[in-house]
N, C-alpha and C positions, 0 to 999 in steps of 0.2 A: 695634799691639796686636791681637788675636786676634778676630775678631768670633762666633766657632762654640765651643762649648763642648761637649763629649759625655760624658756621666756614666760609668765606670768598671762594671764588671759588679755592684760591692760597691756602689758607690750607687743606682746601678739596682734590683737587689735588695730595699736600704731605701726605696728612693723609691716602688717599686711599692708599698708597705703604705697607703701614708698614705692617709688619710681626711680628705677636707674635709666643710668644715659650714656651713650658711648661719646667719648671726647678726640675731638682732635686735634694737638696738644701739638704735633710735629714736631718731635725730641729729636734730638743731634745725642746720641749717646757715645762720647769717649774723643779721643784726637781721630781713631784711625780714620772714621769717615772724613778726614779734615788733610788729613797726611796721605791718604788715598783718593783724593779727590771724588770722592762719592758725595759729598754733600751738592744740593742743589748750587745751580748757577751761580743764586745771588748771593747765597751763603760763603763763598769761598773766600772772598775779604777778609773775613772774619778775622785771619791769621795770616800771618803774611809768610811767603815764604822761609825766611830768613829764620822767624818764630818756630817754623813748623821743623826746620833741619835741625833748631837747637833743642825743641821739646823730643822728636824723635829721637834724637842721639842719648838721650838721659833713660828711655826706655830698658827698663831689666835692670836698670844698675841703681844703689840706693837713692838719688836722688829723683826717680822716676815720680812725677808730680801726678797720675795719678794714682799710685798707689797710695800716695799720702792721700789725695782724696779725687775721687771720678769725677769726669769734665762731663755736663749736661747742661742743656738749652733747650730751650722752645722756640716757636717761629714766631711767639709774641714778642718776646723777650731780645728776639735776637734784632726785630725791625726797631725796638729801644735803640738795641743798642748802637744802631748805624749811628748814630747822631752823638750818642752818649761817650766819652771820653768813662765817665764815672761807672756806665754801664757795663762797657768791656770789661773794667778791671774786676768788675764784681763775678762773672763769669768766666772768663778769660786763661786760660792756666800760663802760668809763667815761668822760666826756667830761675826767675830771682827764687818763687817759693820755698825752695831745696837747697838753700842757700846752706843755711841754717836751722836743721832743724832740732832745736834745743823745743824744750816743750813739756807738758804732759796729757799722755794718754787719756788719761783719766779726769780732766779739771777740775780740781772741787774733791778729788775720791768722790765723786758722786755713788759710786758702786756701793760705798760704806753704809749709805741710808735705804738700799736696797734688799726689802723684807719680803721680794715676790718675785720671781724674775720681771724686768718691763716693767717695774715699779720703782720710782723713787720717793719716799716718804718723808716729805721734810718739812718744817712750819705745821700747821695745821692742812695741808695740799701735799696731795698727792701729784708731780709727774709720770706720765707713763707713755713709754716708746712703744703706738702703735702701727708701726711703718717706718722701714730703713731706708726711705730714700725721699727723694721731692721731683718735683716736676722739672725743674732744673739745680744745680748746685753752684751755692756761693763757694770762693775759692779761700774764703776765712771762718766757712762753718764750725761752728762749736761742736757739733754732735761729727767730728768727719770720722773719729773713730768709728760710731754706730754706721755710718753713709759708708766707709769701706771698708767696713765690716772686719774691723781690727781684733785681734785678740784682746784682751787686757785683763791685769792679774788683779786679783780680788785681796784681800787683805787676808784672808783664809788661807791664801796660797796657790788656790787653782788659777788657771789661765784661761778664759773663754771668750767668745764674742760677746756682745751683749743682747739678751734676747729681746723677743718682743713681748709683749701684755697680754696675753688671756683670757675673755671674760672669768670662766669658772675660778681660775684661779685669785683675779683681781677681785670678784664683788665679795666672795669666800674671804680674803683677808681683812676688807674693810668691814665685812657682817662683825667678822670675828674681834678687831680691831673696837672700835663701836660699841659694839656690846660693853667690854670689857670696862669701859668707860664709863657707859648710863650705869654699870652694875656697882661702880667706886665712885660715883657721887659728884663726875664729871670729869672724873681725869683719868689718867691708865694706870691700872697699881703698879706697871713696872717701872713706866719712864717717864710720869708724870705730865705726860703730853694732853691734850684735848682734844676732842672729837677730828677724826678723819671728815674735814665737810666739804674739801673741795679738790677739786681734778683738773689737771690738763693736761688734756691730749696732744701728745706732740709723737717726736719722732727723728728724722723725716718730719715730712710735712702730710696731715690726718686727710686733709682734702687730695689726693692720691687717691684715696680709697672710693669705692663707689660708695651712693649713697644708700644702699642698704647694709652696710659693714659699716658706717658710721651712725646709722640710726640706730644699731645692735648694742654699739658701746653708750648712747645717750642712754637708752630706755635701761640698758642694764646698770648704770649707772644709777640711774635717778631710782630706779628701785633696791640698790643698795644702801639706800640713805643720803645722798651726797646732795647738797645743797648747791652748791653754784658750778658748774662747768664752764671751764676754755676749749678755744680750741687756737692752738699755737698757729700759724701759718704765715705762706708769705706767696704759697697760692693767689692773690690778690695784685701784685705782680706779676710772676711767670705766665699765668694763665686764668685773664679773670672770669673768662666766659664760662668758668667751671663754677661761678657762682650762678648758676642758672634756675629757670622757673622749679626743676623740679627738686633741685636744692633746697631752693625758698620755703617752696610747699611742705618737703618733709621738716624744717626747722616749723615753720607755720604745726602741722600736725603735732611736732612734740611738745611744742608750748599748750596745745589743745588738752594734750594728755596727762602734762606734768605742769601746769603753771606753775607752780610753787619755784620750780629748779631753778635758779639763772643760768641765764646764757651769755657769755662772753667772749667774742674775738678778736684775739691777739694778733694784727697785721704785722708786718713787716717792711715799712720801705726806707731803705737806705737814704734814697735820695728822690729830690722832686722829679728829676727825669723817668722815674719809674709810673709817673701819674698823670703827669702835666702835658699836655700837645704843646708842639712845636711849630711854627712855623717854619717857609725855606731859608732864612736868616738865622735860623737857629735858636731865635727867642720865644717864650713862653708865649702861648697863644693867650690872649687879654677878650672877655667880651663886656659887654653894657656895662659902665662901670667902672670898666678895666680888673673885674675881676677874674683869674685868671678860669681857662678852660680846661678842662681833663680829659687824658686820653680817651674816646668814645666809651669803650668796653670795659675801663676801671670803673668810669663813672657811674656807669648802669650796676655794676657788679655791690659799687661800694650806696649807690643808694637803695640798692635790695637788700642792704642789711642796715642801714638807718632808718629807712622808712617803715621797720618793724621796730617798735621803741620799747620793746623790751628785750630788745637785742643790744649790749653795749659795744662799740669798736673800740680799741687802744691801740696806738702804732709805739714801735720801740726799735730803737735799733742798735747797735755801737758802732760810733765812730772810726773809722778805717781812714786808714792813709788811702791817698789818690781817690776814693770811693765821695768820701762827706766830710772831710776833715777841712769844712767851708763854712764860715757865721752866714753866708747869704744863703747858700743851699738851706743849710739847715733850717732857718727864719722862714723861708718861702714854708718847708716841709710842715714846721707848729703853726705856721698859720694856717694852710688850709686845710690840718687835721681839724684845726678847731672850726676853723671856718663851716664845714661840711655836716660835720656835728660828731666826729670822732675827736676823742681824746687824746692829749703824746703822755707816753705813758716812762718809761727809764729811756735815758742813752746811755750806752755803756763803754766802762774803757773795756778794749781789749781783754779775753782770756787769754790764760799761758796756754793756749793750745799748741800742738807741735807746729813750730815752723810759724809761731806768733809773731817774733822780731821784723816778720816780713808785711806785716799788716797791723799791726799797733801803732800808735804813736804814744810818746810820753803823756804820764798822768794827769800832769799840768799845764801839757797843751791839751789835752780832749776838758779839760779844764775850763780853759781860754776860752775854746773854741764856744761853750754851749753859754758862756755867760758872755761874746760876745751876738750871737746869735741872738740873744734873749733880750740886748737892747732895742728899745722902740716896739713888742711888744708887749699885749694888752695881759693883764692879771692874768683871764681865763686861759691867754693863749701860753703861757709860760710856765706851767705847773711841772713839766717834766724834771727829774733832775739826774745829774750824774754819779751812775752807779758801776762799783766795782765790786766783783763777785771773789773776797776772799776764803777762805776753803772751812774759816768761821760762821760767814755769815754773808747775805749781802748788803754792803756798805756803801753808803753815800759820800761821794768827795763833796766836802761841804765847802771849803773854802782855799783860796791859795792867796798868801798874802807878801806884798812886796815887801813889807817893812818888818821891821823885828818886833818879837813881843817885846819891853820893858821889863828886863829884870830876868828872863827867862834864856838861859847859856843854849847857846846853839841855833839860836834863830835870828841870827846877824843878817843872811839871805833871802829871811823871810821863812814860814812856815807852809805846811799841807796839814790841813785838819780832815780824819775822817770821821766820819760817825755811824757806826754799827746798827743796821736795819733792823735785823734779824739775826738770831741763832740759828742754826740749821735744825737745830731739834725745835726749840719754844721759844719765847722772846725776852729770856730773863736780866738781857742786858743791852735790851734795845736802847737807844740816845746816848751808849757812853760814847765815848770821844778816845782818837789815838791822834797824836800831834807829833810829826818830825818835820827836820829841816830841808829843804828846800833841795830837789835834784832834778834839774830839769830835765833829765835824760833817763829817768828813770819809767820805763814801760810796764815796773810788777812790785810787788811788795818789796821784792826782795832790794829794788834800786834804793832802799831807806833802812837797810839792816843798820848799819854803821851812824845814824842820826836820829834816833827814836827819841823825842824829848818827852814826850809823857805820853801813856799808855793806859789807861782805865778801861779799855773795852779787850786788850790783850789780843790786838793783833801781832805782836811779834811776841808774846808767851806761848802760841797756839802747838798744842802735839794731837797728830789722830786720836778718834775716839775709839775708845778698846772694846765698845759694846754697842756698835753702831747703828743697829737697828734699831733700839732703844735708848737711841741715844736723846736726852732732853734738854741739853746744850752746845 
């Protein structure tokens, strides 16, 4: 692979524009400033005494909650969460997390479709870990392996942390990738896949980075070929005013350079506390209308990327106990995505990450919860649906039903119907269907080993793939 990378005269060009900007973010990094009382005054609430003797005492010994995953904050995020009951938990470390930590490293073998380091290659998209950390950390992140920077073993055998992305090396595999494709007539002669045409930058979270190290990966990007770009975050929370003028400008500049590319960002808010103004009653601030108000600096943040309409926003989240496992929350949240002119894009159940049990709830209640949410909104406003990411494919929970199928043994309790999104390679068996019976305690695939009444998309046939880089199912 390539270790030298040299920008083209037309990136060069857009790169020369950019303007970086120093932020001030006012991060809370770890307990100790919190167990040493070094955090400011009005910061020390945060954690209560009692909290703080039980999280220090867990320190060095296996359940030490951050080693499973580092405690971070911002001063935005933290005046959220004076108010927010939902807030704290999202940030908050707790000595339940290390309860149990049953789990895996690796959700997905994600590593398996990893043909670059920093790459993950699956569907026709590419994700790539450009940045191991975010501005602050949820305490149910999926990536907490990559965030603390865990070992984890590869199917090869070796053991290593997971790296970060490369330009030389990433645009180098997608040339290579690409090519191989236009030259066999649209697909790859190995694994039958289709064009590498789209990316998301994720991580960590990409807005971390200044914005000359993200205008390096758009233009390198778009001049490897790639069609449409993400960019994963949840920056838009923690710290919005990092969507600022000279952000704008350099996305403004790359749409100049590359109209062709799409652009799309993937927000992240949990809950409506994360967006909405409060009054000192604790209720949603209402104006003209009674439509509701948004935090000052989300608002500005989130219509500097609407008010460029060729910029898409999608919000997504999964469902967490104590966090949004609420049909009201949730309802406020799809309406005023769509309201504003963002899209809700998946909710998800829970991943088996380590130490999942503490932050899942059952399949068929995150179930409940989105279709009862969904009641009394409008068409537009209700498009999201509930997805589970099994190590197959990502799967839609389509339905849960009280009553038995007719004639079909084992759904006396009623059934869960899923239906297969995607393959992790191509989509050759997207719409089948897997139907077992009913366990309402069930948090992972695994809570429906013992009731699988029919199976056409072979989620309980599934074994790792032995050639996974090119793997096309």
């Amino acid at each position: 692979m390539p270790q030298d990378y040299t920008p083209t005269e037309k990136e060069q060009a857009f790169l020369d524009k950019v303007e970086d900007t120093q932020y001030k973010r006012e991060i809370i990094n770890g307990l100790a400033p919190f167990i040493g009382d070094k955090v400011p005054d009005d910061m020390r609430g945060l954690y209560s005494t009692e909290e703080l003797v039980q999280l220090g005492g867990l320190k060095g010994t296996d359940r030490d909650v951050e080693k499973r995953m580092p405690v971070k904050i911002t001063r935005h995020f933290f005046e959220l969460a004076k108010t927010s009951p939902a807030i704290q938990r999202l940030v908050k470390a707790s000595p339940d997390e290390t309860t149990d930590l049953a789990g895996s490293e690796d959700p997905g073998n994600q590593m398996d479709y990893s043909p670059v380091e920093g790459l993950l290659h699956k569907y026709e998209m590419g994700l790539m870990y450009v940045v191991s950390t975010c501005s602050a950390h949820c305490r149910f992140c999926y990536r907490e392996e990559l965030i603390a920077r865990k070992e984890v073993a590869r199917q090869d055998g070796t053991v290593a942390k997971k790296g970060l992305a490369k330009i030389p090396e990433i645009t180098a595999y997608i040339r290579d990738f690409n090519a191989k494709v236009a030259a066999n007539g649209g697909v790859h002669p190995e694994s039958g896949r289709e064009k590498l045409r789209e990316i998301l930058l994720s991580g960590g979270d990409p807005m971390v980075l200044n914005n000359s190290k993200l205008a390096a990966w758009l233009a390198a990007l778009a001049e490897a070929g790639i069609e449409s770009i993400r960019i994963g975050t949840k920056e838009m929370a923690f710290y919005p005013k990092r969507f600022d003028p000279t952000f704008l400008a350099m996305l403004d500049d790359f749409h100049e350079a590359y109209p062709e590319v799409g652009l799309h960002m993937m927000v992240h808010f949990e809950h409506p506390d994360e967006f909405l103004a409060k009054g000192e009653d604790g209720e949603y601030l209402r104006g003209e209308h009674g439509i509701y108000q948004w935090v000052p600096d989300t608002g500005v943040a989130m219509r500097g990327l609407l008010d460029r309409g060729w910029i898409t926003v999608e919000n997504q989240t999964p469902i967490i106990r104590d966090i949004n496992d609420d049909p009201d929350a949730i309802r406020i949240m799809q309406r005023e995505m769509k309201r504003v002119g963002a899209d809700n894009h998946y909710f998800f159940c829970g991943r088996d990450i380590v130490a999942y049990k503490a932050f899942n709830i059952p399949i068929e209640e995150a179930w409940r919860i989105l279709n009862e949410s969904q009641k009394g909104l409008s068409g537009v406003e209700n498009h999201a649906r509930l997805s589970i990411t099994h190590y197959k494919g990502k799967t839609e929970v389509v339905a849960v039903t009280n009553e038995p199928i007719p004639g079909l043994a084992g759904s006396e309790n009623g059934v869960v119907i899923f239906k297969l999104l995607r393959n992790a390679g191509s989509a050759p068996e997207r719409g089948k269907v897997c139907i077992v019976g009913r366990n309402p305690d069930a948090v992972w695939f695994d809570g429906y080993d013992d009731r699988v009444l029919f199976d056409e998309a072979g989620l309980y046939e599934y074994s790792r793939v032995t050639n996974p880089s090119l793997a096309a199912t």
